[in-house]
C-alpha positions as CSV (number, residue, x, y, z in Angstrom):
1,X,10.5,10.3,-15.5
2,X,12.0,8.5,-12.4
3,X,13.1,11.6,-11.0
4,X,9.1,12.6,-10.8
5,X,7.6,9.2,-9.6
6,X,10.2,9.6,-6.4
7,X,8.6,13.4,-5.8
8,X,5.5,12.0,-6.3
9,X,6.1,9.0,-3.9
10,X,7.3,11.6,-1.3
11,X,4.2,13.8,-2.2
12,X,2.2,10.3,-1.5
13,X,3.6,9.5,1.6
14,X,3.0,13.0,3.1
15,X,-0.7,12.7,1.7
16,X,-1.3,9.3,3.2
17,X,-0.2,10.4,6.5
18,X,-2.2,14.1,6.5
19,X,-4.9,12.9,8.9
20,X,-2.3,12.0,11.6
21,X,-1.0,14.3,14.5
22,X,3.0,14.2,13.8
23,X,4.7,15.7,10.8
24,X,6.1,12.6,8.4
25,X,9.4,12.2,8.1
26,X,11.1,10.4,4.7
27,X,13.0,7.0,5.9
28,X,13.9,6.4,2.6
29,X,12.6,5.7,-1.4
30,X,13.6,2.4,-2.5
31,X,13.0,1.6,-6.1
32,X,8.9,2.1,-6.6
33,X,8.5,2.0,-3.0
34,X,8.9,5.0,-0.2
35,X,8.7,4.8,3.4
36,X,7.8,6.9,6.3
37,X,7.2,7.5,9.4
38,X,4.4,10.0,11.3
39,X,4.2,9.7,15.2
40,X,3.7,5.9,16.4
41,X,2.9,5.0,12.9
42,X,5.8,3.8,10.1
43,X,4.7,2.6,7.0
44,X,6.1,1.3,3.5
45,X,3.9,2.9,0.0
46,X,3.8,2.8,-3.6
47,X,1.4,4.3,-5.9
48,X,0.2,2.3,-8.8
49,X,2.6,2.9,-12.3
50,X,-1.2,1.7,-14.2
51,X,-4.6,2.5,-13.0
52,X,-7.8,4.6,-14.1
53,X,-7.6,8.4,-12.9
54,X,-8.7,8.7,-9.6
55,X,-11.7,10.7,-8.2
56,X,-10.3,12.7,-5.8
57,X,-7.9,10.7,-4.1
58,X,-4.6,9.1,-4.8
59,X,-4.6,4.8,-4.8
60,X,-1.7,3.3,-2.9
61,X,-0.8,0.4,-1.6
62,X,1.1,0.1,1.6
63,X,2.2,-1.8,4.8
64,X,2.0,0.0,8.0
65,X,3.6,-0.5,11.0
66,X,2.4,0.3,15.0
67,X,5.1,-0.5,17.8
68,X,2.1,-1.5,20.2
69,X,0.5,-3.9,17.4
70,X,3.4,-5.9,15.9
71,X,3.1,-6.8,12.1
72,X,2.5,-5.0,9.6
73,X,-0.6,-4.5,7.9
74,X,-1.9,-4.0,4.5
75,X,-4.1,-1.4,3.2
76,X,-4.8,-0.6,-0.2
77,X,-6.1,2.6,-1.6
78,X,-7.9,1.5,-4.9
79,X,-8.0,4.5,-7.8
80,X,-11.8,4.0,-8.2
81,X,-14.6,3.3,-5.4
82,X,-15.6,-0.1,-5.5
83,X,-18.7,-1.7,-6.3
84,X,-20.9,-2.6,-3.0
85,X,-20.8,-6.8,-2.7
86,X,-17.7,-7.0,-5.5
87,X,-14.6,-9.1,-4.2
88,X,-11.3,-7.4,-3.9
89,X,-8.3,-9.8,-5.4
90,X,-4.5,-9.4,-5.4
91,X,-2.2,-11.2,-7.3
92,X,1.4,-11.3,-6.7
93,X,2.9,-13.0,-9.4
94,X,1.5,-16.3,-9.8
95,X,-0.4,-16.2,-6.3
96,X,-4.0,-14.6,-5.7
97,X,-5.4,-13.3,-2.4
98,X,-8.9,-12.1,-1.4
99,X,-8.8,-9.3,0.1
100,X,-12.0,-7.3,2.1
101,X,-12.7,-3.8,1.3
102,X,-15.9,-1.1,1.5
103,X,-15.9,2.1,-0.5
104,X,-12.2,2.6,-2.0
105,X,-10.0,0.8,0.8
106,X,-9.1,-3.0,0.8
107,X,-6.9,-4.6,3.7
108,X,-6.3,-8.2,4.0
109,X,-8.9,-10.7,5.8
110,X,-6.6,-11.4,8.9
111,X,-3.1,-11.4,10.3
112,X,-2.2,-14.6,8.6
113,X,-3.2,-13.2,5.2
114,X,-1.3,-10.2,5.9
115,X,2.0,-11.9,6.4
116,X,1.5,-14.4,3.4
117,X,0.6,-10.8,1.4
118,X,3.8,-9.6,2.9
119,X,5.8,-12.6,2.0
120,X,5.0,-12.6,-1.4
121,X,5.6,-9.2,-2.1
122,X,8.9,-9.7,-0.8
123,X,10.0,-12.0,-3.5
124,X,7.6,-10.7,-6.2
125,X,7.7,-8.1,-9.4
126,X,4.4,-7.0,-10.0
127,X,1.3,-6.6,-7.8
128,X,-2.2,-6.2,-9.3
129,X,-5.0,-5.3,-7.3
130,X,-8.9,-5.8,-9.1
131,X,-12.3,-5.3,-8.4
132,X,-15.3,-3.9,-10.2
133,X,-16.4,-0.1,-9.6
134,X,-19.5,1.3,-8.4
135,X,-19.9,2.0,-11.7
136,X,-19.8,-2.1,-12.8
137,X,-16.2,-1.5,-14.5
138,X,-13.0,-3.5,-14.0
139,X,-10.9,-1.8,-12.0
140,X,-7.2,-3.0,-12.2
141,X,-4.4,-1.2,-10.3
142,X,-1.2,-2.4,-11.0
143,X,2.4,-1.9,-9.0
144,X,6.0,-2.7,-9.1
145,X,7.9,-4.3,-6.1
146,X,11.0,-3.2,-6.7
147,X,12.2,-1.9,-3.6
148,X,9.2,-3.1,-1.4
149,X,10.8,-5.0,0.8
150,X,13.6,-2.7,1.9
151,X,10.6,-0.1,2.5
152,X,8.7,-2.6,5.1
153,X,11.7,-3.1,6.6
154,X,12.5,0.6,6.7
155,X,9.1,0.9,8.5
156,X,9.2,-1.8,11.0
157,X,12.5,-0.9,12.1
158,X,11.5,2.8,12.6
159,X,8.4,1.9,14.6
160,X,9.3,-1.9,16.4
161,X,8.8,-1.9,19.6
162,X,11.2,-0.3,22.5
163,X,12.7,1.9,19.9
């Protein structure tokens, strides 16, 4: 079982990064999390471990990196389109964040959501992203954070700035 979430984690980050110019290249997989790097662009990613079947598309979660930009950035790949108008929440634990999203992608509000997203995954176990679907159903995608923030800081390190 572990043996194919890592394939599929490497499958992921190869996916995620298919519209970009450069060939990925595996910087590591750290517990439920993988990370990669494709041209200027690093990033850390997980697929959920519960989450309704996707329609065409695999969900993710993941914090991407940009040497020009600083910080990282969140971006969420939700396993079912959402519902126009419906709110996007994270939790993290015990802590809940709003995040903004159109069609099946969520990212956090602003740079200082970002890094309080980023901080709490850090030190949390479980991440669970809801919203309702276009079709009115609760959509709940849920993910470990084992080994998430060894990937972000596989990610920014491959892509800070001057490297």
């Amino acid at each position: 079982m572990r043996r194919m979430r890592v394939r599929t984690l490497l499958l992921l980050g190869l996916a995620a990064a298919a519209p970009a110019l450069g060939q990925p290249r595996a910087l590591g997989v750290f517990g439920d999390w993988g990370a990669f790097q494709d041209g200027a662009r690093c990033y850390a990613i997980a697929q959920p471990i519960e989450a309704p079947a996707a329609a065409g598309w695999q969900p993710f979660a993941a914090v991407g990196h940009w040497p020009r930009r600083g910080g990282g950035q969140l971006h969420v790949r939700l396993s079912r389109e959402k519902r126009p108008g419906s709110a996007v929440l994270m939790r993290i634990d015990g802590q809940s964040f709003q995040l903004r999203g159109g069609g099946r992608d969520a990212w956090a509000p602003d740079a200082r959501a970002d890094l309080q997203i980023q901080t709490a995954m850090r030190a949390g176990l479980d991440l669970v992203v809801e919203t309702h679907s276009a079709a009115g159903l609760l959509v709940r995608d849920h993910y470990l954070l084992r080994g998430a923030a060894t990937a972000m800081d596989a990610a920014a390190i491959a892509c800070r700035p001057g490297r």
